[in-house]
BASE-225964 format. One record per atom (N, C-alpha, C): z, x, y; atom name; residue number from 1. Coordinates in Angstrom, 1 decimal. Example, Ala and Ser with C-alpha at 12.3 -4.5 7.8 and 13.67 -1.06 7.14 Angstrom:
# BASE-225964
PT       c3       c1       c2   name   resi
PT      7.8     13.2     -5.7      N      1
PT      7.8     12.3     -4.5     CA      1
PT      7.8     13.2     -3.3      C      1
PT      7.1     12.8     -2.2      N      2
PT      7.1     13.7     -1.1     CA      2
PT      7.9     12.9      0.0      C      2
***
This chain:
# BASE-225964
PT       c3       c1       c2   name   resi
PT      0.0      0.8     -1.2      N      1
PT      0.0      0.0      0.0     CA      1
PT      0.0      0.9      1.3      C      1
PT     -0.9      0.8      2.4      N      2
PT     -1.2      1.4      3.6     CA      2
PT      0.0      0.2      4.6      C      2
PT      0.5      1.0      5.4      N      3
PT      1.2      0.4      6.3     CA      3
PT      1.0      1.3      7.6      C      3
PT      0.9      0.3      8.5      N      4
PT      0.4      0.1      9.9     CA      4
PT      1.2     -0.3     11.2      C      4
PT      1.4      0.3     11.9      N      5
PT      2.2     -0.3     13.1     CA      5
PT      1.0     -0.6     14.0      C      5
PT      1.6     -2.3     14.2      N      6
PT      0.4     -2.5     15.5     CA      6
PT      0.8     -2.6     17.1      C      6
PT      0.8     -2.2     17.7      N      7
PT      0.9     -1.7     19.0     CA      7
PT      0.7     -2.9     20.1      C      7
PT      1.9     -4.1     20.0      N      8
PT      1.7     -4.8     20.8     CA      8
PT      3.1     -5.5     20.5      C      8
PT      3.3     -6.3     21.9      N      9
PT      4.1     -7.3     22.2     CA      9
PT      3.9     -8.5     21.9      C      9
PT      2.5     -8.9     22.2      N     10
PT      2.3    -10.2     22.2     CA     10
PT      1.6    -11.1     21.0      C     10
PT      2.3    -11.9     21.2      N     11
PT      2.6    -12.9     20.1     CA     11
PT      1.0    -13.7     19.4      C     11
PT      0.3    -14.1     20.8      N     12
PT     -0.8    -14.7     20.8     CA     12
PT     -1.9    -13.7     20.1      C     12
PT     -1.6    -12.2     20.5      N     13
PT     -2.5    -11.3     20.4     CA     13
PT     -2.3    -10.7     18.6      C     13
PT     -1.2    -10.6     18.5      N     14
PT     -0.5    -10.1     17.2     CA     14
PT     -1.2    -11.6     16.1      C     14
PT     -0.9    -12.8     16.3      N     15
PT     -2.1    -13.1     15.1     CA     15
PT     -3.6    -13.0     15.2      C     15
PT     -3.8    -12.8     16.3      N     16
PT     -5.3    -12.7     16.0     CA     16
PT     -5.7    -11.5     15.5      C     16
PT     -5.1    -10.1     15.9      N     17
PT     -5.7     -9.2     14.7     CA     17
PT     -5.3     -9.1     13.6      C     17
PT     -4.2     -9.8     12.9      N     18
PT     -3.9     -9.9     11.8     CA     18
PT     -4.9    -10.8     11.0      C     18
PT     -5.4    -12.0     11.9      N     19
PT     -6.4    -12.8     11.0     CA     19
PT     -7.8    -11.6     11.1      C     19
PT     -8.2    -11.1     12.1      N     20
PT     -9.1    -10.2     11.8     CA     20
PT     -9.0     -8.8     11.0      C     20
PT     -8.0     -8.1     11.0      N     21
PT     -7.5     -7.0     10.4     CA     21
PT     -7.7     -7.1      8.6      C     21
PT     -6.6     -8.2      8.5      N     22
PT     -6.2     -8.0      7.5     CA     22
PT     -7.0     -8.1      6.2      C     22
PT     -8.3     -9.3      6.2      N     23
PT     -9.6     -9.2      5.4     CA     23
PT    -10.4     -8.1      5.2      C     23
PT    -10.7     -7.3      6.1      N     24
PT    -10.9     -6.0      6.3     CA     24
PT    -10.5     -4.7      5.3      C     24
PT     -9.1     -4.6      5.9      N     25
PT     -8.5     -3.2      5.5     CA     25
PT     -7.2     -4.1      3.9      C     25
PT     -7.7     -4.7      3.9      N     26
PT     -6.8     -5.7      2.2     CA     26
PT     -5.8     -6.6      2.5      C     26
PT     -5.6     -7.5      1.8      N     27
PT     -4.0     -8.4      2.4     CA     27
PT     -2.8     -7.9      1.2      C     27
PT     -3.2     -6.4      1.3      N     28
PT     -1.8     -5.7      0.4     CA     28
PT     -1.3     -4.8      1.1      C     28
PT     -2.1     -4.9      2.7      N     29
PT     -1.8     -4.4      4.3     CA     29
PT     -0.8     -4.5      4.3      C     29
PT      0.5     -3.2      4.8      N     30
PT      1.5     -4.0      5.7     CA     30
PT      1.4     -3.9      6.9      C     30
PT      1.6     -4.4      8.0      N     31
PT      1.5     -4.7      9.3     CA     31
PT      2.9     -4.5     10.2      C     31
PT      3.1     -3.5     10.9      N     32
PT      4.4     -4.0     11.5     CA     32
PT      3.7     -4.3     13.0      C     32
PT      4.9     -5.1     13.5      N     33
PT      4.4     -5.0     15.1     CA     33
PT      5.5     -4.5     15.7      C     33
PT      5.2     -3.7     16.5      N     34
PT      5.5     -3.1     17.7     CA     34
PT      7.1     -3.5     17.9      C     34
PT      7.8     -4.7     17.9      N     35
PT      9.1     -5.6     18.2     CA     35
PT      9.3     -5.4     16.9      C     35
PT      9.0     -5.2     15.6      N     36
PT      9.7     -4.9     14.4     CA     36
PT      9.7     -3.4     14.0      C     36
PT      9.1     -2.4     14.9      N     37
PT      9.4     -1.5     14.4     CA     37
PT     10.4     -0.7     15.7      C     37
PT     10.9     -1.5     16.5      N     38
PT     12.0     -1.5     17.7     CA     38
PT     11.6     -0.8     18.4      C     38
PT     10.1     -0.5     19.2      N     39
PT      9.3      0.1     20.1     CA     39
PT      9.6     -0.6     21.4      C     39
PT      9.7     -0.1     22.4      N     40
PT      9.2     -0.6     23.5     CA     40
PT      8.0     -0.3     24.5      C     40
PT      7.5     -1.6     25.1      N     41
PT      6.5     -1.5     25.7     CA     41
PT      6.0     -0.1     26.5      C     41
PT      5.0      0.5     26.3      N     42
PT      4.5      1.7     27.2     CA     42
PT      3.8      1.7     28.4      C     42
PT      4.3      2.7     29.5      N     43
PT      3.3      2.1     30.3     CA     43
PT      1.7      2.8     30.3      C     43
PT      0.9      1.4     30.6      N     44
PT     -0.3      1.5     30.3     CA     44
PT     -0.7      2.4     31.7      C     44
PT     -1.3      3.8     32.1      N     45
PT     -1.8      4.3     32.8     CA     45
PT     -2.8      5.1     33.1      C     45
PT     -4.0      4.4     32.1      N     46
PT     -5.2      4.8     31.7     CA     46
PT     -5.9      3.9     32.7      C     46
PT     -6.9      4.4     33.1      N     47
PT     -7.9      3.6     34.1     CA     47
PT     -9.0      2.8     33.0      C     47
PT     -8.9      3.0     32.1      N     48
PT    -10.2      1.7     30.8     CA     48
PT     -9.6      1.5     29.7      C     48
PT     -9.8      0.5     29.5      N     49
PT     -9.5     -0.1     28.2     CA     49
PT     -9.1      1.0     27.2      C     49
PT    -10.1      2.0     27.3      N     50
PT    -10.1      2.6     26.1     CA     50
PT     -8.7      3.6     25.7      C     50
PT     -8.5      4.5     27.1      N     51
PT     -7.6      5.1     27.2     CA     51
PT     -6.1      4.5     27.3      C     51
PT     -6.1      3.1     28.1      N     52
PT     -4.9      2.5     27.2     CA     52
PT     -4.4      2.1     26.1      C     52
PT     -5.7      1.9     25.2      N     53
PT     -5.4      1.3     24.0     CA     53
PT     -5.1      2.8     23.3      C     53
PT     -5.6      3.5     23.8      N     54
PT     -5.1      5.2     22.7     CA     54
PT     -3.7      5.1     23.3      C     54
PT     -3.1      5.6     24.4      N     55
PT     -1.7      5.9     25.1     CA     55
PT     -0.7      5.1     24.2      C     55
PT     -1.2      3.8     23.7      N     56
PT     -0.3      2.8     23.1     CA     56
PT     -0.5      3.5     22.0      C     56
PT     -1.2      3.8     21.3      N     57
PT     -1.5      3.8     19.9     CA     57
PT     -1.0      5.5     19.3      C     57
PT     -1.0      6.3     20.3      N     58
PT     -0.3      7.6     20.1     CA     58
PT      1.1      7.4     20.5      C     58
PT      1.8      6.6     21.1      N     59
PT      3.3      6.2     21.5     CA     59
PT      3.7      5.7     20.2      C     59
PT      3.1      5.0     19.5      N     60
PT      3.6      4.2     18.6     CA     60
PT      3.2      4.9     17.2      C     60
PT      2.1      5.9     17.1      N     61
PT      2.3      6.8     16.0     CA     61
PT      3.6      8.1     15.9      C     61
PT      3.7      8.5     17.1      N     62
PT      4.5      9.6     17.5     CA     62
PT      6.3      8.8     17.5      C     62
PT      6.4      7.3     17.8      N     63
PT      7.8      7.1     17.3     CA     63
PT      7.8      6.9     15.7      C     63
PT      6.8      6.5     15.2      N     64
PT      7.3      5.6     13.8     CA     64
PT      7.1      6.8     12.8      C     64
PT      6.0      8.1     12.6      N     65
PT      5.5      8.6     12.0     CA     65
PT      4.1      7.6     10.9      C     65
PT      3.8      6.9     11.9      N     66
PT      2.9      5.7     10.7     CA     66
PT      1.5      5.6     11.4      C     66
PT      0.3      5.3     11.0      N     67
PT     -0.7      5.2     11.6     CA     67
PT     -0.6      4.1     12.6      C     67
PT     -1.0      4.4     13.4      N     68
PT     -0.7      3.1     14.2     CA     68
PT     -2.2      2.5     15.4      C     68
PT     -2.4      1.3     15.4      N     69
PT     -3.8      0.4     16.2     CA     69
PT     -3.4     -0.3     17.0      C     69
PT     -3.4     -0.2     18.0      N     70
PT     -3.0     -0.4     19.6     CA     70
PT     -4.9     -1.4     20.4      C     70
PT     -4.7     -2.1     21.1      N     71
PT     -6.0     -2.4     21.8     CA     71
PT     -5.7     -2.7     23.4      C     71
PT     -6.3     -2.5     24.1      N     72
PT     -6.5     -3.0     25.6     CA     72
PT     -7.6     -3.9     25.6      C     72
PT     -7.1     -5.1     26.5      N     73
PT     -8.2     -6.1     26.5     CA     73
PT     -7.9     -6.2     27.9      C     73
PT     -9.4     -7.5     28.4      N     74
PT     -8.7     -8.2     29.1     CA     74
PT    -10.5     -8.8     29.8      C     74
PT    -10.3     -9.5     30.7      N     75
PT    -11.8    -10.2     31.5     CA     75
PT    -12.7     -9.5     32.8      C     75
PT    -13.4     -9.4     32.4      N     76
PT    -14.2     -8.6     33.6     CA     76
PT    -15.4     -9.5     34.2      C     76
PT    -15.1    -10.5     35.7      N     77
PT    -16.1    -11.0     36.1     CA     77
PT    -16.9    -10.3     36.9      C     77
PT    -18.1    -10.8     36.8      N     78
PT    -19.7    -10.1     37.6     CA     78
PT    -19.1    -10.4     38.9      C     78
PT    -18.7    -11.3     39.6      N     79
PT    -19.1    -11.1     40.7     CA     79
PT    -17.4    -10.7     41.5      C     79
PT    -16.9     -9.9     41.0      N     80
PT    -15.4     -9.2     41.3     CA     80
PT    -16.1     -7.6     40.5      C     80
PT    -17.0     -7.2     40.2      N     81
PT    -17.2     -6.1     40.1     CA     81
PT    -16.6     -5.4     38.6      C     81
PT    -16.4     -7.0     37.9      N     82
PT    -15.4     -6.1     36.8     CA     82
PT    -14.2     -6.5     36.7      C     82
PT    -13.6     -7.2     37.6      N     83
PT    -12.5     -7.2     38.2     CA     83
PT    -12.1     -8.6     37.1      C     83
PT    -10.9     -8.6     37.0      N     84
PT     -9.8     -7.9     36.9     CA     84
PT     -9.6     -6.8     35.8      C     84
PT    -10.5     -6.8     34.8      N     85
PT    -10.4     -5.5     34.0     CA     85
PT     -9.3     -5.3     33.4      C     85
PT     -8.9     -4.0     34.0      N     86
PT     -7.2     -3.3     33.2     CA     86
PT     -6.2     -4.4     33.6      C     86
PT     -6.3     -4.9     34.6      N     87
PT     -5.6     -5.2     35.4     CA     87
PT     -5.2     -6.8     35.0      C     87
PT     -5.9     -7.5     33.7      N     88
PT     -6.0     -8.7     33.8     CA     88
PT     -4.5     -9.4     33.4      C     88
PT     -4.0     -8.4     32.9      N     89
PT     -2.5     -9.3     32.1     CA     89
PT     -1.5     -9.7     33.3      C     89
PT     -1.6     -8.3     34.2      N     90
PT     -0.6     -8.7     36.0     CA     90
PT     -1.8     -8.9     36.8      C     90
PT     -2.7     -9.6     36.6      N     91
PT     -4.0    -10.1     38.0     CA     91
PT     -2.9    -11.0     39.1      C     91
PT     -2.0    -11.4     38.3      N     92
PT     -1.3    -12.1     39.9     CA     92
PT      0.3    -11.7     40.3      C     92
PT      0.5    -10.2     39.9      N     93
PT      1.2     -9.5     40.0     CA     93
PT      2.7     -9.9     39.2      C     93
PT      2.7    -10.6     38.4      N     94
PT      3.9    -10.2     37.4     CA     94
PT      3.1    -10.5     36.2      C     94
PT      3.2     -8.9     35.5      N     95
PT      2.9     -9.1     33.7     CA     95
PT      2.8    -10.5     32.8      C     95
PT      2.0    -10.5     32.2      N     96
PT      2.1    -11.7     31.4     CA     96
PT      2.0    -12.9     31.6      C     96
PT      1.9    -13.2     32.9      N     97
PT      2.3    -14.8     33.1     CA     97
PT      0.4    -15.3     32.7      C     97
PT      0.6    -15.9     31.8      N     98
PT     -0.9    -16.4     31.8     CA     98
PT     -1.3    -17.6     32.8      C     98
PT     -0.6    -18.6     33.1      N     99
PT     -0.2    -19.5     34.1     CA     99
PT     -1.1    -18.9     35.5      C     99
PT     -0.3    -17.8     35.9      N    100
PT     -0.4    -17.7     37.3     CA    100
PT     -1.9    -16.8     37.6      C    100
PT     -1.9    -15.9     36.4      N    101
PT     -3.3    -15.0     36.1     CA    101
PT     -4.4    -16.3     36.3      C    101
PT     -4.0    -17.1     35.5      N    102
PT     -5.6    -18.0     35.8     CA    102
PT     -6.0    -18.4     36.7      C    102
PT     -4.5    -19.6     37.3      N    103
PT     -4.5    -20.4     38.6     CA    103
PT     -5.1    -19.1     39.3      C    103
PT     -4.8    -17.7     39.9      N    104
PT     -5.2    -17.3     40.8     CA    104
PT     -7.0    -17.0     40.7      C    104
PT     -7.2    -16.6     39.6      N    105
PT     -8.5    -16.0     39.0     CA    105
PT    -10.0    -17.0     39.5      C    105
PT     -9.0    -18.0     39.1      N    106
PT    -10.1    -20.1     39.7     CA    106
PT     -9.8    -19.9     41.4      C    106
PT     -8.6    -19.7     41.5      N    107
PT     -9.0    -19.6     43.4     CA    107
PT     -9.8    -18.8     44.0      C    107
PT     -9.4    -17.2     43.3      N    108
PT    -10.7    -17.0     43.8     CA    108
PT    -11.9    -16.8     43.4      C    108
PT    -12.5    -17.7     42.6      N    109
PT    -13.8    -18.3     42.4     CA    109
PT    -14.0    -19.5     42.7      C    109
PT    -13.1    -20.1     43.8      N    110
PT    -13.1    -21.2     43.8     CA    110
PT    -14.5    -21.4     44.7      C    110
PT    -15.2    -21.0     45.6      N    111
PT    -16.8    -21.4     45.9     CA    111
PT    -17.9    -20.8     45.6      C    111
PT    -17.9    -19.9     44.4      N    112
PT    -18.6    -19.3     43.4     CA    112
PT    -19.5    -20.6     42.2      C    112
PT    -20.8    -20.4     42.9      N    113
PT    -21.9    -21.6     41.9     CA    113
PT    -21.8    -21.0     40.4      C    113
PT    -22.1    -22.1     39.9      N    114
PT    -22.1    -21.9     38.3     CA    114
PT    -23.0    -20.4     38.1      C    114
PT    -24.1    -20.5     38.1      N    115
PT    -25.0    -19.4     38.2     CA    115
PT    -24.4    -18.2     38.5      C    115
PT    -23.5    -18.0     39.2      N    116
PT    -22.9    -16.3     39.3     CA    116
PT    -21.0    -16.7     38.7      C    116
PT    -20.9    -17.6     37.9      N    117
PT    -19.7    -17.4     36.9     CA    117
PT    -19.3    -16.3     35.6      C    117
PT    -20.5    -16.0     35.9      N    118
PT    -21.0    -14.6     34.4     CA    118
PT    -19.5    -13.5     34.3      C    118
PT    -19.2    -13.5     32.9      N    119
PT    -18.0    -12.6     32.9     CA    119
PT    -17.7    -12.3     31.2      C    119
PT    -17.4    -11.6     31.1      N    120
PT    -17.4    -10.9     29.1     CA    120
PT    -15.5    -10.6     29.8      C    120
PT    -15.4    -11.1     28.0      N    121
PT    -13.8     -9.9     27.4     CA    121
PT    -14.4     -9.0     27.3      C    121
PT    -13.4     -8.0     27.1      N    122
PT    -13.9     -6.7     26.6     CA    122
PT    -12.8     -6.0     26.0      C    122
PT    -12.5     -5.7     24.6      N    123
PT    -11.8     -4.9     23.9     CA    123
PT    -11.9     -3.8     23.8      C    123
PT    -11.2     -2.6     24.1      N    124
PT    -11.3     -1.4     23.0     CA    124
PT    -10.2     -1.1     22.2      C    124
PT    -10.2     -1.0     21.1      N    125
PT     -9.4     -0.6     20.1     CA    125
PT     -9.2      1.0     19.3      C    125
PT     -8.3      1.1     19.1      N    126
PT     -7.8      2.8     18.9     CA    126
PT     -6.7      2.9     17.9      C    126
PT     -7.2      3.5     17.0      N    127
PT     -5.9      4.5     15.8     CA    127
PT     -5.7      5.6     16.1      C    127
PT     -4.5      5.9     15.7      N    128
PT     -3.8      7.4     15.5     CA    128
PT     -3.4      6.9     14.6      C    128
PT     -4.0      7.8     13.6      N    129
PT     -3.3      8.1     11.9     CA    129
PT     -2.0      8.9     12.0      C    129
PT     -1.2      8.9     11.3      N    130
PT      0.0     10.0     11.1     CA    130
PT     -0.2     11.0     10.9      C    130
PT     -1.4     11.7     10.7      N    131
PT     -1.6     13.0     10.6     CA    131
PT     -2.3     13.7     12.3      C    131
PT     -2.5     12.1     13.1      N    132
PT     -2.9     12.9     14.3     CA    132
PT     -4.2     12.7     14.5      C    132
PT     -5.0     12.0     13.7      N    133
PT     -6.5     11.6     13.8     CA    133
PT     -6.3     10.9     14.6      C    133
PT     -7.5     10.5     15.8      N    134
PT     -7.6      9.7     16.9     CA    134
PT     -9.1      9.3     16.3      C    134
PT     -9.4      7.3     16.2      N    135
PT    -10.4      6.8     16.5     CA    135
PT    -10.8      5.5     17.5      C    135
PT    -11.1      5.2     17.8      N    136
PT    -11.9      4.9     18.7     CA    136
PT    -13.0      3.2     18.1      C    136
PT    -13.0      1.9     19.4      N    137
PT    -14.2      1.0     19.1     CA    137
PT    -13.9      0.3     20.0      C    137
PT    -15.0     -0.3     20.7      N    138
PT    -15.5     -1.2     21.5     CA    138
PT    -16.0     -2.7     21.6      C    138
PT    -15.1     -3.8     22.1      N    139
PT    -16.1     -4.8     22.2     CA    139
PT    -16.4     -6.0     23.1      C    139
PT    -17.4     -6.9     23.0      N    140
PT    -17.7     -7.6     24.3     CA    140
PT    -18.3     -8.6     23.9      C    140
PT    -17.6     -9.7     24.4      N    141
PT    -18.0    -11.6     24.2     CA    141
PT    -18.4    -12.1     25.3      C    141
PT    -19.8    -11.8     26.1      N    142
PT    -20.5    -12.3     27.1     CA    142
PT    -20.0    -13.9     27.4      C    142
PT    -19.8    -13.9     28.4      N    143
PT    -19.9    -15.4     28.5     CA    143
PT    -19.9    -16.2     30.1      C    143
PT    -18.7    -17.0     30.2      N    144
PT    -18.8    -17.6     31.9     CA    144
PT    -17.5    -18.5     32.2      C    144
PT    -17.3    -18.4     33.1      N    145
PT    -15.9    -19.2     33.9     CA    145
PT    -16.2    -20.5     34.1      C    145
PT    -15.4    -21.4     33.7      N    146
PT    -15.7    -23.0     34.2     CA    146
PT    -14.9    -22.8     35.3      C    146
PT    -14.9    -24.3     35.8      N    147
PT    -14.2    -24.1     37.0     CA    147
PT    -12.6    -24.5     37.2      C    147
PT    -12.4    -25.4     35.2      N    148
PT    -10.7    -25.9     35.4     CA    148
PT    -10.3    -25.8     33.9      C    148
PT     -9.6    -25.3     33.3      N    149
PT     -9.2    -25.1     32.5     CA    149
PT     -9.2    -26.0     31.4      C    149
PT     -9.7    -25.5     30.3      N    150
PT     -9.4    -26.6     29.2     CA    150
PT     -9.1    -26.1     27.6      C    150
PT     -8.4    -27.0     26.8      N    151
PT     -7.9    -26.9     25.6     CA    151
PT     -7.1    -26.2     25.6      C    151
PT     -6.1    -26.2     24.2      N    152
PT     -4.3    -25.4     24.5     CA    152
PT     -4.3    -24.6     23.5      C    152
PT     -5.8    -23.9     23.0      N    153
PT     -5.6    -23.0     21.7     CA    153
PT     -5.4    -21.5     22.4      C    153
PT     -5.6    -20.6     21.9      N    154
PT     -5.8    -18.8     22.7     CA    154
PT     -4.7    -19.0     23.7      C    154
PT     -4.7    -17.8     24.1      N    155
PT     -3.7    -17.5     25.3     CA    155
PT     -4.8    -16.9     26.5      C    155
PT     -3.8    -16.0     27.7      N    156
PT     -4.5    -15.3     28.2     CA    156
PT     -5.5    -16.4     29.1      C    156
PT     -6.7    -16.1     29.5      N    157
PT     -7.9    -16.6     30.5     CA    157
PT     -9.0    -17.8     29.3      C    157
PT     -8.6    -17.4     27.9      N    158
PT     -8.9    -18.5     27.1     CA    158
PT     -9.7    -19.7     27.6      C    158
PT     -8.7    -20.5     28.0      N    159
PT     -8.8    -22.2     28.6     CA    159
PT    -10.1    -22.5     29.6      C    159
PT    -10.5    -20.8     30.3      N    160
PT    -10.9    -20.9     31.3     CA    160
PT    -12.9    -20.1     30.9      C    160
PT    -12.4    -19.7     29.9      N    161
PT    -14.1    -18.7     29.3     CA    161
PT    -14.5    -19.8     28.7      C    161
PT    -15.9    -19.6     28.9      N    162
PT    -16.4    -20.3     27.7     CA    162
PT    -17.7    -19.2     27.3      C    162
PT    -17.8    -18.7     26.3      N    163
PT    -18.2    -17.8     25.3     CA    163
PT    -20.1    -18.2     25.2      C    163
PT    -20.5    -17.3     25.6      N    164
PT    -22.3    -17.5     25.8     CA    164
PT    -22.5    -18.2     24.2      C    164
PT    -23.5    -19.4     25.0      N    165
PT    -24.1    -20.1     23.7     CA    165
PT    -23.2    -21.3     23.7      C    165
PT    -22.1    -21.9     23.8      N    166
PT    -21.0    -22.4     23.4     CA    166
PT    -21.0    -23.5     24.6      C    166
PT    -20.7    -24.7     25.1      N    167
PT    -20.3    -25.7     25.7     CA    167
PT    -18.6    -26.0     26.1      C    167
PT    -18.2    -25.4     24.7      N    168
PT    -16.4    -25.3     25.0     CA    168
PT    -15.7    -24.0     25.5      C    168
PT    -14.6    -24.1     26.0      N    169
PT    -13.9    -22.4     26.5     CA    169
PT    -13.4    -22.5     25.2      C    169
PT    -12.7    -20.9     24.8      N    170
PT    -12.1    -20.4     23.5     CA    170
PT    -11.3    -21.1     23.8      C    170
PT    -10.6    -22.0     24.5      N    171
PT     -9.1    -21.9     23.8     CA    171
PT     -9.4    -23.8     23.1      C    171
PT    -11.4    -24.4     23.3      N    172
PT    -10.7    -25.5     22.8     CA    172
PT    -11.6    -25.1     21.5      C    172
PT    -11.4    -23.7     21.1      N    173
PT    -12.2    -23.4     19.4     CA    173
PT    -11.2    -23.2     19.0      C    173
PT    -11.1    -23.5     17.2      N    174
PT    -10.0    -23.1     16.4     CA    174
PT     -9.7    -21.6     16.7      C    174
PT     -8.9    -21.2     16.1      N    175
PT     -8.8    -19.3     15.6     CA    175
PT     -9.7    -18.7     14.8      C    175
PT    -10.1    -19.5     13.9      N    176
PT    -11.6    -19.2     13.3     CA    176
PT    -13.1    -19.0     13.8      C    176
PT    -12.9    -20.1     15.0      N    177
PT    -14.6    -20.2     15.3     CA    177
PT    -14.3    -18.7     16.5      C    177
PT    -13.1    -18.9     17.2      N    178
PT    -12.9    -18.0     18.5     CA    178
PT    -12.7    -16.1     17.6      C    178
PT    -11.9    -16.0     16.7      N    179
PT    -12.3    -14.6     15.5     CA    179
PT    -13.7    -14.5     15.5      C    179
PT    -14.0    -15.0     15.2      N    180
PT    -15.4    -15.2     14.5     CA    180
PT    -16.6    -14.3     15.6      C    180
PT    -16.6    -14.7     16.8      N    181
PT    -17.1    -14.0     17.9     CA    181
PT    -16.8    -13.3     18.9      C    181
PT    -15.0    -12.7     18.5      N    182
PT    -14.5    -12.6     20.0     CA    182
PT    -14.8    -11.1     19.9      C    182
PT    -14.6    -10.0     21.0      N    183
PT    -14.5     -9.2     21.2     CA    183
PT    -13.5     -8.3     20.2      C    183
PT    -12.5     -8.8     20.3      N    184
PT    -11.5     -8.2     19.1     CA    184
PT    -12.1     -8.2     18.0      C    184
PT    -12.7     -9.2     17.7      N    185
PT    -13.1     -9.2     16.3     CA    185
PT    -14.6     -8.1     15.9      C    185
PT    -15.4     -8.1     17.2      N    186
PT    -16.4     -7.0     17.1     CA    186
PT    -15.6     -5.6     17.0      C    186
PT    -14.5     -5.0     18.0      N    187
PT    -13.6     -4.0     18.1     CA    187
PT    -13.3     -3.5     16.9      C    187
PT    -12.4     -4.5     16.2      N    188
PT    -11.9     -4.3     15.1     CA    188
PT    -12.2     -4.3     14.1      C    188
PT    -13.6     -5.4     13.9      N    189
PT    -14.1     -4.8     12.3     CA    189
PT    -14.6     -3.4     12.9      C    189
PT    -15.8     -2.7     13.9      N    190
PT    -16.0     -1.6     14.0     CA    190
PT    -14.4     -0.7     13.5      C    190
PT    -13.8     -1.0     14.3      N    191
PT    -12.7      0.2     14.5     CA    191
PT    -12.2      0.3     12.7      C    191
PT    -11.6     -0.9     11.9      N    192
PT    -11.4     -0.9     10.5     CA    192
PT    -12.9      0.0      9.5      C    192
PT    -14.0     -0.5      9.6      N    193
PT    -15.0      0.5      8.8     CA    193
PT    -15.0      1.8      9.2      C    193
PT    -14.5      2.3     10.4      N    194
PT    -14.4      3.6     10.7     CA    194
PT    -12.7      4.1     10.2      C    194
PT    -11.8      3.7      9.8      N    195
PT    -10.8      4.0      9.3     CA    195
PT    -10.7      3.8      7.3      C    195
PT    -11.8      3.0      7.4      N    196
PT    -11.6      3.0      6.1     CA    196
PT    -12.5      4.2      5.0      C    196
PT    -13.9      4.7      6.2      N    197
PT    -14.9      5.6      5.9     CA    197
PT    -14.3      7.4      6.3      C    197
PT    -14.2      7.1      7.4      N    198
PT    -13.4      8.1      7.7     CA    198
PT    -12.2      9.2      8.0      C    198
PT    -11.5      8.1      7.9      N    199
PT     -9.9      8.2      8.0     CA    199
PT     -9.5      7.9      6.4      C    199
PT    -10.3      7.5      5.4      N    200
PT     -9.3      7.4      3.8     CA    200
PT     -8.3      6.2      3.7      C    200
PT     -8.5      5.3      5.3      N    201
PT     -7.5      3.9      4.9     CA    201
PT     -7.5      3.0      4.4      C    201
***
């Protein structure tokens, strides 16, 4: 049995890679998260995705001695330049509040035409093996902002994307249809076939 520290707090985010992870790399996986292996939060001060999701994932190898997969996400709209990016979990200055992140995110797009709503998640995901291997993956669910929020599945800006191709925002798709296409789930299967080919996991 391969055991895994995963490199998060959050609740919403912790099952979704588990539903994606775990089919992947076996369900004889162990999984710890981050609050069960009595970590605390790191601070994230990488300027991309990429580099925060390593910072997490080397903090969390170097306490536990265990491989450990850490990710940075978050929403980047076209016409904020990207924005909010790193920045999307405190976009309205206190961490986490998904609430206030959105309400503010809709204000200011509040006279933004449908036509320039364009905006992708974007994951990157990162292991450190216990021996000190660093890997590395990327991913992105094109899609677009409505203008009021709907359905009470996902967390995060969820309620408010709706995923190219699609008529609903993720949060009114099950966990299945929203896995199925999300960003994490491009991230993570990449990042899992590269740990299972080249890392021996």
């Amino acid at each position: 049995m391969t055991t895994f520290v995963l490199a998060t707090h959050n609740e919403g985010k912790k099952r979704e890679l588990l539903a994606i992870l775990l089919p992947v790399l076996g369900e004889d996986t162990e999984v710890r998260t981050a609050a069960e292996a009595g970590l605390d939060d790191v601070a994230e001060t990488g300027v991309t995705f990429a580099e925060n999701a390593l910072i997490k994932a080397r903090a969390a190898a170097a306490a536990t001695g265990l491989t450990s997969i850490a990710d940075d996400s978050g929403i980047a709209v076209d016409v904020l330049g990207g924005a909010p990016g790193i920045f999307s979990a405190r976009w309205s200055g206190s961490h986490g509040d998904d609430k206030a992140n959105l309400e503010l995110l809709l204000a200011q797009l509040s006279d933004i035409s449908a036509e320039h709503r364009g905006a992708q998640f974007r994951c990157a995901a990162a292991a450190v093996t216990a021996d000190g291997r660093e890997f590395s993956a990327e991913g992105v669910m094109p899609g677009r902002l409505a203008t009021a929020p709907a359905g009470a599945n996902g967390f995060g800006y969820d309620p408010i994307f709706v995923p190219e191709g699609s008529d609903f925002s993720a949060a009114q798709m099950s966990a299945e249809e929203k896995n199925a296409r999300s960003h994490r789930k491009i991230a993570f299967d990449k990042l899992a076939a590269i740990l299972s080919t080249q890392a021996g996991l």
